[in-house]
C-alpha positions as CSV (number, residue, x, y, z in Angstrom):
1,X,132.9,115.9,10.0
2,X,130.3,116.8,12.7
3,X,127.3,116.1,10.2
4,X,129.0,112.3,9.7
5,X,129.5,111.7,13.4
6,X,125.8,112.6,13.9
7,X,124.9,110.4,10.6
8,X,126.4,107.5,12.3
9,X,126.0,108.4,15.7
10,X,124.3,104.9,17.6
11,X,124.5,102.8,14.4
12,X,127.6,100.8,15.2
13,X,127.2,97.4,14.7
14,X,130.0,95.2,16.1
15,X,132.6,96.2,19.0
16,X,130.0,97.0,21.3
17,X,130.8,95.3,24.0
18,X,134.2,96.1,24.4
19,X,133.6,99.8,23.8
20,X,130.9,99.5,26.7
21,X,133.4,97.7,29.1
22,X,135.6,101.0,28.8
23,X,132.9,103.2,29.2
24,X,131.5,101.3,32.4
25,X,135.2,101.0,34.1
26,X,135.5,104.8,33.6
27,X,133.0,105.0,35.9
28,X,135.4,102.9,38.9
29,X,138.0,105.6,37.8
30,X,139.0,107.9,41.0
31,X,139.6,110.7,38.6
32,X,136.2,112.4,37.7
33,X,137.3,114.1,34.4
34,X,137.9,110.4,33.3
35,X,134.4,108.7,35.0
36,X,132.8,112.2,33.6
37,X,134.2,112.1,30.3
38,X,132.9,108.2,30.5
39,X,129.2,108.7,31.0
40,X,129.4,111.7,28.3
41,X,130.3,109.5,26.0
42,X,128.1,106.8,27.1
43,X,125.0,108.7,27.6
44,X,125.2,110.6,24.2
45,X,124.4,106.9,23.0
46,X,121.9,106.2,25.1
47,X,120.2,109.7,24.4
48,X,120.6,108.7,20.6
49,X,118.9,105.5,21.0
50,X,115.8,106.9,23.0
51,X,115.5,109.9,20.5
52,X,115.0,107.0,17.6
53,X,112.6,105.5,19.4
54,X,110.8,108.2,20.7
55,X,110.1,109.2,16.8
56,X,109.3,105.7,15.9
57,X,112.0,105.4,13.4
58,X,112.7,102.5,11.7
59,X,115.2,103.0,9.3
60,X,117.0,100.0,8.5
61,X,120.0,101.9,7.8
62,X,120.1,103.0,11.1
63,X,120.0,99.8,13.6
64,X,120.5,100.5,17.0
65,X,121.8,97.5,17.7
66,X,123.5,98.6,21.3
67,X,119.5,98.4,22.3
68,X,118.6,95.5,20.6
69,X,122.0,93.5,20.6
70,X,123.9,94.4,23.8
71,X,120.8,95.8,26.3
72,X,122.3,93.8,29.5
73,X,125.8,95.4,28.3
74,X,124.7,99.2,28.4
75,X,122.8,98.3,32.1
76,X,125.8,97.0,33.2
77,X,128.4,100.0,32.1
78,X,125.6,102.4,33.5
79,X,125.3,100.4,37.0
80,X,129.2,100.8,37.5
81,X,128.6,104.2,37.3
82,X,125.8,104.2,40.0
83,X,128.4,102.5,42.3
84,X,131.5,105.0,41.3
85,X,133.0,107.6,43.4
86,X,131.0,110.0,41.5
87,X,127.6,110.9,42.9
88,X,126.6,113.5,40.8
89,X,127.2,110.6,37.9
90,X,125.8,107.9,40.2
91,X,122.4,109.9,40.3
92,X,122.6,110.8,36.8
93,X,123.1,106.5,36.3
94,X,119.8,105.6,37.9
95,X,117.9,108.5,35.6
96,X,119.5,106.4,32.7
97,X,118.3,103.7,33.8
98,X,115.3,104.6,34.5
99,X,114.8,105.5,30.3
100,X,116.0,102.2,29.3
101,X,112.9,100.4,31.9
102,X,110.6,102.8,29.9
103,X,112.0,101.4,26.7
104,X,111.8,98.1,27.9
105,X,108.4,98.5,29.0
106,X,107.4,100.1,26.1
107,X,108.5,96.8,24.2
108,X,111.1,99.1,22.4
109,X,113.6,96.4,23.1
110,X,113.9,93.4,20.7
111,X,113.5,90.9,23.0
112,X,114.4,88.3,20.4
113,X,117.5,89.7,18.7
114,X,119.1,90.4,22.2
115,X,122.2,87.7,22.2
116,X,124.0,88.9,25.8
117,X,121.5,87.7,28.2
118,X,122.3,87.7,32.4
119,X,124.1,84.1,33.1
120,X,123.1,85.3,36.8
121,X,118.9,85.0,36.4
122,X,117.1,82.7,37.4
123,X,115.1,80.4,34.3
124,X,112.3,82.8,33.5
125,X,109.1,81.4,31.4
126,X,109.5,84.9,29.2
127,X,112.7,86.5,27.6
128,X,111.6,89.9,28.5
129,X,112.0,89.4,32.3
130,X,115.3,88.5,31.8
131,X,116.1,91.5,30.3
132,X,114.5,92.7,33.6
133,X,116.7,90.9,36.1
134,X,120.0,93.1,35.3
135,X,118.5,96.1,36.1
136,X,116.6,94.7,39.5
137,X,119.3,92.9,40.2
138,X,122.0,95.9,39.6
139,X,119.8,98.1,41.7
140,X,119.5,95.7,44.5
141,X,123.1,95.4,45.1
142,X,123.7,99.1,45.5
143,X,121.7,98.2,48.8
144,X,125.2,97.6,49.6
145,X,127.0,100.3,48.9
146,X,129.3,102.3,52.0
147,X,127.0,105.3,51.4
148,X,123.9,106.4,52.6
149,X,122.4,108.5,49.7
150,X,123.6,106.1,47.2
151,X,121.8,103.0,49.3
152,X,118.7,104.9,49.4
153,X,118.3,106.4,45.8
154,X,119.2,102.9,44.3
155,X,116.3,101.6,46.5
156,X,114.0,104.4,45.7
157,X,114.9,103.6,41.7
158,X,114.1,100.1,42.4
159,X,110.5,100.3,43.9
160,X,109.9,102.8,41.5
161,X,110.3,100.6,38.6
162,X,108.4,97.5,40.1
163,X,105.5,99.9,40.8
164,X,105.7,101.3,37.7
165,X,106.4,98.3,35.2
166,X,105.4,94.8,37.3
167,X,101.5,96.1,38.5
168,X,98.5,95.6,35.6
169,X,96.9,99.3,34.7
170,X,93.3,99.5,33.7
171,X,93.5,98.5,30.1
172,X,96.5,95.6,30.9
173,X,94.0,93.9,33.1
174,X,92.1,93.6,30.4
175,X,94.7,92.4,28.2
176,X,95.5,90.0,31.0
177,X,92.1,88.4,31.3
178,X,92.6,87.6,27.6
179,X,96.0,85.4,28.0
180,X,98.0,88.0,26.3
181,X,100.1,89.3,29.7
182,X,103.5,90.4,29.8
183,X,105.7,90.2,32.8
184,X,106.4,93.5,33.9
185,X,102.5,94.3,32.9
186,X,101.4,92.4,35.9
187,X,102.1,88.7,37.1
188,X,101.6,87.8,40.9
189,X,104.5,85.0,40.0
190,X,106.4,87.5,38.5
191,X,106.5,89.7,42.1
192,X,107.2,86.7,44.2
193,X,110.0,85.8,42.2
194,X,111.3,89.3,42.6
195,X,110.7,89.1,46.4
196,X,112.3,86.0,46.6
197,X,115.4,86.7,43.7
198,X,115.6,90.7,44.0
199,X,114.3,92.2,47.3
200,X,114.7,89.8,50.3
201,X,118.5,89.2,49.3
202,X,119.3,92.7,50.1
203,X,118.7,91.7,53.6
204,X,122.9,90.4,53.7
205,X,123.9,93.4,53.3
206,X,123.1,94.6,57.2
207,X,124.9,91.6,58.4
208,X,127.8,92.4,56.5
209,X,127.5,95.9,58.2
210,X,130.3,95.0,60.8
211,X,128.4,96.3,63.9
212,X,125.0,93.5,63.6
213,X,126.3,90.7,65.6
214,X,127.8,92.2,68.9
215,X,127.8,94.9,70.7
216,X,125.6,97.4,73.2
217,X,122.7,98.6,71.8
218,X,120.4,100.2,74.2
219,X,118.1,101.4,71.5
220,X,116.8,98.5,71.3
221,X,115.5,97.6,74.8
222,X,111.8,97.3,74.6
223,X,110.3,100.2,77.3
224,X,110.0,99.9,81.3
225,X,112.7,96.9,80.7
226,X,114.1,96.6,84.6
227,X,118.1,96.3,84.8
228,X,119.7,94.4,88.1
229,X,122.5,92.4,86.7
230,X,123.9,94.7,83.7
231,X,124.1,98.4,83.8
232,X,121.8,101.2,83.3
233,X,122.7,102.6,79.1
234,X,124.6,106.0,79.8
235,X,123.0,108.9,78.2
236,X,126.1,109.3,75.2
237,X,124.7,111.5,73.1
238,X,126.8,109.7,69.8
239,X,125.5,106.3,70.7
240,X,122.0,107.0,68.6
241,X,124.0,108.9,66.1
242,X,126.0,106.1,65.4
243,X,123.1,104.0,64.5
244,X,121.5,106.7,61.8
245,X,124.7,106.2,59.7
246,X,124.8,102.5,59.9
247,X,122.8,100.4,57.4
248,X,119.9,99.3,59.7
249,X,119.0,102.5,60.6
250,X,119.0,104.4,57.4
251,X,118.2,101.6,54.7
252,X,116.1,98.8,56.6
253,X,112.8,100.7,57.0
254,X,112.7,102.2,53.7
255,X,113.3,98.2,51.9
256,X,110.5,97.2,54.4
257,X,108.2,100.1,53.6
258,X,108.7,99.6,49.9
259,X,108.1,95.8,50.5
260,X,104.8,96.1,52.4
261,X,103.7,98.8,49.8
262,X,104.2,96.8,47.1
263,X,102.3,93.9,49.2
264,X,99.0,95.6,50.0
265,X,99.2,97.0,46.4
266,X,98.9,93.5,44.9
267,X,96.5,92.7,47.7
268,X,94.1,95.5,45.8
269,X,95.6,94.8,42.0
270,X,95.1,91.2,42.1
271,X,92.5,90.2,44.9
272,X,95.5,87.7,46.3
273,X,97.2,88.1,49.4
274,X,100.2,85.7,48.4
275,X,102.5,88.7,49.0
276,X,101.4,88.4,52.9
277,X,103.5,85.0,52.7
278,X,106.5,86.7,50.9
279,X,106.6,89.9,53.4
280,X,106.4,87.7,56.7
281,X,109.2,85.1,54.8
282,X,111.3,88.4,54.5
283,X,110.9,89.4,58.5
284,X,111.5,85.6,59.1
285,X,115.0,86.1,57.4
286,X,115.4,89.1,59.7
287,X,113.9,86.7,62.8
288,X,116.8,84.0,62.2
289,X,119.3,86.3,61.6
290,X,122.8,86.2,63.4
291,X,122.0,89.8,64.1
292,X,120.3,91.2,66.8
293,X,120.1,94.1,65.4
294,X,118.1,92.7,62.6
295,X,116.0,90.2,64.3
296,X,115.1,92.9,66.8
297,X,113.8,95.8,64.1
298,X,112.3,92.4,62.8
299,X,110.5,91.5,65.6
300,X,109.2,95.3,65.9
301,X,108.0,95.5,62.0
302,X,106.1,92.2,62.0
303,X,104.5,93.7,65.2
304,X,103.3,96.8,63.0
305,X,102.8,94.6,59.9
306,X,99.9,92.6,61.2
307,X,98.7,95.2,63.5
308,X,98.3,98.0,61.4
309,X,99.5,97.6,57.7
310,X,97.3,94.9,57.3
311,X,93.2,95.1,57.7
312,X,92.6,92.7,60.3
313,X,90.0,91.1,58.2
314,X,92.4,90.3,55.9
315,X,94.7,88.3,58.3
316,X,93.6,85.0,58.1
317,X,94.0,82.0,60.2
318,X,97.3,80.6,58.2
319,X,98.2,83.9,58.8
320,X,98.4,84.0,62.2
321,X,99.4,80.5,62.4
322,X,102.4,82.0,60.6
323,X,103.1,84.6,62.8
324,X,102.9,82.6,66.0
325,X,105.1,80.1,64.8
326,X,107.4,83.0,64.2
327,X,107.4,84.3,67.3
328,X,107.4,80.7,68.6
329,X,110.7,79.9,67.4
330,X,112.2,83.6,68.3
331,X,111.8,82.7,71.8
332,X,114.0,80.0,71.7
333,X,118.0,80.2,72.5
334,X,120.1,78.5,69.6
335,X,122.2,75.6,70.5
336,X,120.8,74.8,73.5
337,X,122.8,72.1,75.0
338,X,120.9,69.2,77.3
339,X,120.9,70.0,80.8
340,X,123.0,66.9,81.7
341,X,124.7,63.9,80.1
342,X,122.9,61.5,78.1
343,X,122.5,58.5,79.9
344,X,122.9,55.2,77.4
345,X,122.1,51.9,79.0
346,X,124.8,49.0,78.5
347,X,127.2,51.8,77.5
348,X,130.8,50.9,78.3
349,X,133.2,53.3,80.1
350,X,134.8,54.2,76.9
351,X,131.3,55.2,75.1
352,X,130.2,56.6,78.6
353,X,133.4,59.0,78.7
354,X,133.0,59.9,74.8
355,X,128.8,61.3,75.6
356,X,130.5,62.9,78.4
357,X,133.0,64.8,76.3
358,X,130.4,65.4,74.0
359,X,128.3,67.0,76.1
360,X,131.4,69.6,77.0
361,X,132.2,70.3,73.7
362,X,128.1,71.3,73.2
363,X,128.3,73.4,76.4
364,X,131.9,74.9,75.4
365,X,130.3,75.7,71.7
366,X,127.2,77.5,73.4
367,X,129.3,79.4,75.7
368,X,131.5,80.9,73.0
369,X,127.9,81.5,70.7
370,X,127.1,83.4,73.7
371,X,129.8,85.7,73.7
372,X,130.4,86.2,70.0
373,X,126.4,87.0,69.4
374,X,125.9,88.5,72.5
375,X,123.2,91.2,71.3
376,X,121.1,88.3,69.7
377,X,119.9,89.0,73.9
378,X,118.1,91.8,72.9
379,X,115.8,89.3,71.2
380,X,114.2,88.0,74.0
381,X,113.0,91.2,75.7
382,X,111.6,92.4,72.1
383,X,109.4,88.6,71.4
384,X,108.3,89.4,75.0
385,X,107.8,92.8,74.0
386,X,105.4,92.0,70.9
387,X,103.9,88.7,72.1
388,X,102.5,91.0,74.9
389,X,101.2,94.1,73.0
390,X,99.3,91.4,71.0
391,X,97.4,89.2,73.8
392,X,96.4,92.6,75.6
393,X,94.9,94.0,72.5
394,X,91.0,92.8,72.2
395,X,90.4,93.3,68.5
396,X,93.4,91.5,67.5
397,X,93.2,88.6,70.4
398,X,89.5,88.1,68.8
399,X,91.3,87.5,65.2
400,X,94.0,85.4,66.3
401,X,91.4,83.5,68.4
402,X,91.7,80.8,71.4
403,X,94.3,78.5,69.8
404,X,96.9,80.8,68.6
405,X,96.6,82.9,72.2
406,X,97.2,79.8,74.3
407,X,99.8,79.1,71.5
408,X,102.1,82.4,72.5
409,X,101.2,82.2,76.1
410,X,102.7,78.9,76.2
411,X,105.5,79.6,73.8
412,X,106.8,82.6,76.3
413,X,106.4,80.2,79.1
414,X,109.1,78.0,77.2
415,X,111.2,81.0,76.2
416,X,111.2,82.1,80.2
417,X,112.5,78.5,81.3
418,X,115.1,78.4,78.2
419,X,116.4,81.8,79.5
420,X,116.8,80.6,83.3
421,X,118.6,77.6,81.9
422,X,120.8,79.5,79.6
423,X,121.8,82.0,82.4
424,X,122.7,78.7,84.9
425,X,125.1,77.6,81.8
426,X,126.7,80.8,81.7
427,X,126.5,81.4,85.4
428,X,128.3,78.1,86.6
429,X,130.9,78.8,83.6
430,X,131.9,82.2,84.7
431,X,131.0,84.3,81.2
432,X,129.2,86.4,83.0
433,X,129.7,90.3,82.2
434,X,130.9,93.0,84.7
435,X,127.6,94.7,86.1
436,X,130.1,97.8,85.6
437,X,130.6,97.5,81.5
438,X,127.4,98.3,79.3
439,X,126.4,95.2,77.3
440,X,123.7,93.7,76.2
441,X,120.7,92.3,79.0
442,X,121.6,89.6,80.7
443,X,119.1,86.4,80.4
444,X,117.6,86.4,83.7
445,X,116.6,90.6,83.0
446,X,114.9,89.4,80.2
447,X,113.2,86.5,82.3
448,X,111.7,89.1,84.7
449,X,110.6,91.6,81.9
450,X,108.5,88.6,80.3
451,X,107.5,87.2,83.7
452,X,105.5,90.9,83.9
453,X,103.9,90.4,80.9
454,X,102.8,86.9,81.6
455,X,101.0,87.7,85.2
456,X,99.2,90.6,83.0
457,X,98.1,87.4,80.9
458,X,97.3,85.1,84.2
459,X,95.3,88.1,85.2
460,X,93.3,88.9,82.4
461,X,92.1,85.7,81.1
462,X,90.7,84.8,84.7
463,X,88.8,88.4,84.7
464,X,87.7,88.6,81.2
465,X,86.9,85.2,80.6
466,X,83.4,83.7,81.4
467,X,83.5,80.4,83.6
468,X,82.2,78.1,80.6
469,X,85.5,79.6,78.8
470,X,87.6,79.0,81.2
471,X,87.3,75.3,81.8
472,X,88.7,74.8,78.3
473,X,91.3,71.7,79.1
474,X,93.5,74.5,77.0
475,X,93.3,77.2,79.2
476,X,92.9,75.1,82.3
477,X,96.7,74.0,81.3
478,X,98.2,77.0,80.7
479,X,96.8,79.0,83.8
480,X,98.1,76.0,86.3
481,X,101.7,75.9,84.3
482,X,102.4,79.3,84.3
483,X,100.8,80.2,88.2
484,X,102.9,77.0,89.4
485,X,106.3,78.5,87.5
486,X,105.5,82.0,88.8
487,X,105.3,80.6,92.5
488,X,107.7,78.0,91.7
489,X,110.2,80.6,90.7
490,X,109.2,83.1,93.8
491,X,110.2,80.5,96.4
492,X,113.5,79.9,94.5
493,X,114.6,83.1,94.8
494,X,113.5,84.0,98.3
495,X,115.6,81.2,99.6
496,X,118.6,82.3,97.6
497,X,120.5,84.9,99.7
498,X,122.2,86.5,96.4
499,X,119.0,87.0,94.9
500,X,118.7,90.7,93.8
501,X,116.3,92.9,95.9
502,X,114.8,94.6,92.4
503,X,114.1,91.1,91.3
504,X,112.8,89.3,94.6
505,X,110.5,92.7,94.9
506,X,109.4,92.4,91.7
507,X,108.8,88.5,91.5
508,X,106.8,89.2,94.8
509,X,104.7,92.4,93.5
510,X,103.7,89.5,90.6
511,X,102.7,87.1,92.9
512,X,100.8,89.0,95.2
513,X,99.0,90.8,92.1
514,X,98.0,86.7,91.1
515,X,97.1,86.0,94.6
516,X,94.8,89.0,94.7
517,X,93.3,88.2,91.0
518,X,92.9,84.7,92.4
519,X,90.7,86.2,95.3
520,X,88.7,88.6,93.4
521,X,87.1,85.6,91.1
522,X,83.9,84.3,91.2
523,X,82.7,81.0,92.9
524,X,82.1,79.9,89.7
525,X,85.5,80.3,87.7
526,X,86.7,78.9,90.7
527,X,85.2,75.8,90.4
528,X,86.7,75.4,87.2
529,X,90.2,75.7,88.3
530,X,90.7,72.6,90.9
531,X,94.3,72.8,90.4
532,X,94.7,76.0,92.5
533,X,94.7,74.8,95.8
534,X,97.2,72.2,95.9
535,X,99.2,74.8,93.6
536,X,98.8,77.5,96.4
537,X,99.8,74.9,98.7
538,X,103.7,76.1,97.9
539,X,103.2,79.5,99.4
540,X,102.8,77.6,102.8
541,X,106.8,77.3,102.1
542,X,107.3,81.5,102.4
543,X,108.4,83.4,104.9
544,X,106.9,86.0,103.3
545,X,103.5,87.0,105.4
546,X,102.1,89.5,102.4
C-alpha cells in the first residue's frame, strides 16, 4: 500500500548498487520518458534521505544506508544524468548534487561506514575528502561536455561548492587554530591538491576541441601587428562567431576567473599566497600547450593576472622570477634544430654521413611541426605583445626591478634571432605559405612587430635612466646587443633586393628613431656607453643618407 511504500521508502539495505547503476544509465537513455522516469525515481530517494536528516532522525529502524553505504554510488548515477541528453535533468543533477555537498559538509555522511570509495582519488590524509573527490572530480569532467550551457553550469556548480565547503568561516578558524580542522572547512593543502587533481586538468579539454592546434585565427593578433608576407584577416563576419561556440571562447575565462577568485580568496582567508604558485602553474600548462589558441589567451591572462588581479605589493620577487621565466621560455621555437651539422673530430666517413643524416631528419621533423602547429605563431607576437606592455609600465618595471627587466629584454632579443632563424629553415625548404591564403603570421612579421617594441626599450632606458644607472655592466650589455642586432639587421635587409618595402621602411623608421635617441643624450650617459661608436661604425656601410 502507499502508507508501506512511504514506511519503507529510503531504508533499503542491500541491492543498492545495482539499483543505482539502472537509475544512472537511464540518464544516457535518448528517450526522455525513460532518463525522466530515472531521476524521479532516483531523486524521490535522495529527497527521502535529506528530509531524515534535515529532522535529525535517527531511528535505527530506518538506516539510510544509500547515504552512509553507497554515497560515491548515488554521485555517480546523478553525474550521468548531468551529462545526459536531458538538460532540463542535467540542471536538475547539479541541484542534487549540490544537497548531497551540504550533507556532506554538514558531517551528515558517515564517513566511516561508507564501503564504496573512488579507486580514482588520489591518497587523501582524511576519509571525508575522498568522499569529496567524486563529486569535484564528476563536475570537472563536464568541462568537457559538446555543450555550452552544460560546460558552464557544471563549472559554476563546481566553484560554488569549493567556495562554499573548502574556505574556513569565522567560527572554523577558530576550530582550526585548535587542530580540530576538517577538509572542506579550510586547508590551504586541501586547495592545492584540488588545483593540481580537480581544476588545472580541465585544461585537456580545449585541446581536445579539434580547432586548438591549426588554423587562422586573426583574433588573436596582438594590435598595430604589420602584415607583409601573409595576408591582411578578411572581415568574415562568422569567423568571431565561430570562436564564441568553441571551448576557449566560452569556458576558458570563466575556469580562469573562478581560479584566480578562489586564489586571492585564500590570499585573504589564510594570509598565504601559495595559490599564486598554483594559478601561474595553470597558465604555464596553457603556455606549453600544443595550442595556440591556448597559449595565446594564456599569455594574455598571465598579463592581467599580475598586472591587475594581483596587488602589486603582493607580487614578490619569486614571483616575478616566475613569470619572466615564463615568458622566457614562450619565446622560444620548439625543436629547434642546430643551424648546421655537428662537426666531430676523428669522425670517420660513415659516422660523418650518419650526423649528417641526423641533422636532416631534425630539420625534416621541424618542418613538418611547423606546418601541423602552425598557429602556435601566434605566440610570438602575443610574448612580444605582454613582455612590452610590462617594461613600458613604471609602477610595475619598479616591482619587477633591474634584473628581471634586463631578464625580458634579453629574452625577446633571443626570441627575435630564434624567429629569423626559423623563417631561413622554412624559407630555404619551400613551406612557405601563399601570401594569397589567410594563415597564421609568418615568423619574420612577428620579428618586426617585436623589433618595435624593443627600440621603444633602447629608447627609454637611455632617456629615463640616470648616467650612474646606466653604466650597470647589465645594461651596458643589453643596450650594445640589441642596437648592434637592430643595425645589424637594417644593413641586411637593405642589401637584399627582395626585401619588403613595409619592412625595410619600418626597420629604417627604428633605426633612425635610435640614432636620434642616441643624439639627444647627455655627455654624460654618453660616456658610459664606449661601445657606440665602433657600433655606429656599420652605418658607414648604408646607402641610406637619412
Amino acid at each position: 500500500t502507499g502508507g508501506q511504500k512511504r514506511t519503507h521508502q529510503g531504508t533499503l539495505r542491500s541491492g543498492w548498487r545495482s539499483v543505482l547503476l539502472v537509475l544512472g544509465a537511464a540518464g544516457l537513455d535518448n528517450n526522455e520518458a525513460v532518463a525522466s522516469q530515472g531521476f524521479q525515481l532516483l531523486s524521490a530517494q535522495i529527497q527521502q534521505c535529506v528530509s531524515i536528516c534535515k529532522k535529525g532522525d535517527s531511528n535505527a529502524d530506518r538506516p539510510m544506508s544509500l547515504l552512509t553505504e553507497h554515497f560515491v554510488d548515488l554521485v555517480n548515477a546523478l553525474l550521468l544524468y548531468v551529462s545526459g541528453q536531458s538538460q532540463n535533468l542535467s540542471s536538475k543533477s547539479l541541484e542534487s548534487l549540490m544537497q548531497l555537498s551540504e550533507l556532506l559538509a554538514e558531517g551528515r555522511v558517515s564517513v566511516s561506514s561508507t564501503r564504496n570509495k573512488t579507486s580514482t582519488s588520489p591518497s587523501f590524509h582524511n576519509d571525508e575528502l575522498e568522499l569529496w573527490w567524486p563529486i569535484l572530480l564528476g563536475l570537472s569532467k563536464t568541462m568537457g561536455d559538446s555543450r555550452h550551457e552544460v560546460r558552464v553550469n557544471g563549472l559554476q556548480t563546481l566553484l560554488s561548492i569549493i567556495n562554499k565547503y573548502f574556505f574556513p568561516s569565522s567560527q572554523e578558524k577558530e576550530v582550526e587554530e585548535n587542530g580540530n580542522s576538517s577538509p572542506q572547512h579550510g586547508e590551504l593543502q586541501t586547495l592545492q591538491l584540488i588545483f593540481r587533481g580537480i581544476l588545472v586538468p580541465a585544461l585537456e579539454f580545449e585541446e581536445m576541441d579539434g580547432n586548438s592546434t591549426s588554423g587562422y585565427a586573426p583574433e588573436l593578433l596582438p594590435p598595430k601587428f604589420v602584415y607583409f608576407i601573409t595576408a591582411p584577416p578578411s572581415s568574415a563576419p562568422n569567423a568571431s562567431d565561430k570562436g564564441q561556440r568553441e571551448w576557449i571562447g566560452t569556458t576558458f575565462d570563466h575556469l580562469i576567473d573562478g581560479c584566480v577568485s578562489i586564489c586571492l580568496k585564500s590570499m585573504e582567508a589564510f594570509g598565504n599566497d601559495s595559490l599564486v604558485e598554483e594559478v601561474l602553474a595553470m597558465l604555464n600548462s596553457c603556455l606549453l600547450s600544443d595550442s595556440g589558441h591556448l597559449a595565446v589567451r594564456g599569455l594574455r591572462r598571465l598579463q592581467q593576472f599580475v598586472t591587475k588581479d594581483l596587488d602589486l605589493k603582493d607580487v614578490t620577487d619569486d614571483t616575478w622570477a616566475t613569470v619572466s621565466h615564463m615568458l622566457f621560455r614562450v619565446l622560444s621555437i620548439r625543436g629547434m634544430p642546430p643551424s648546421s651539422v655537428p662537426e666531430s673530430e676523428g669522425s670517420t666517413d660513415e659516422e660523418k654521413e650518419q650526423l649528417k643524416q641526423e641533422h636532416k631528419d631534425a630539420m625534416d621533423e621541424f618542418i613538418r611541426e611547423q606546418k601541423l602547429f602552425s598557429n602556435r605563431r601566434y605566440i610570438g607576437c602575443n610574448a612580444a605583445m605582454v613582455i612590452g606592455s610590462l617594461l613600458t609600465t613604471e609602477n610595475i618595471v619598479k616591482s619587477m626591478g633591474v634584473q628581471w627587466y634586463i631578464f625580458l629584454m634579453s629574452g625577446l632579443g633571443k626570441g627575435i634571432k630564434d624567429w629569423e632563424r626559423a623563417a631561413e629553415i622554412l624559407s630555404s625548404s619551400g613551406s612557405q605559405e601563399s601570401s594569397s591564403q589567410p594563415s597564421p603570421p609568418h615568423y619574420l612579421e612577428n620579428v618586426l612587430y617585436a623589433r618595435r617594441w624593443m627600440t621603444k626599450f633602447i629608447l627609454s632606458l637611455t632617456a629615463q635612466t640616470d648616467a650612474a644607472t646606466l653604466e650597470n655592466a647589465q645594461f651596458q650589455h643589453v643596450l650594445k646587443e640589441e642596437t648592434e642586432s637592430l643595425l645589424h639587421a637594417f644593413l641586411k635587409k637593405e642589401a637584399d633586393e627582395s626585401c619588403s618595402a613595409v619592412d625595410m621602411r619600418n626597420v629604417s623608421k627604428m633605426v633612425t628613431d635610435i640614432l636620434e635617441g642616441f643624439n639627444g643624450l647627455s655627455d654624460e650617459k654618453l660616456s658610459t656607453m664606449k661601445w657606440l661608436s665602433p657600433v655606429l661604425s656599420t652605418c658607414i656601410q648604408t646607402n641610406n643618407t637619412s
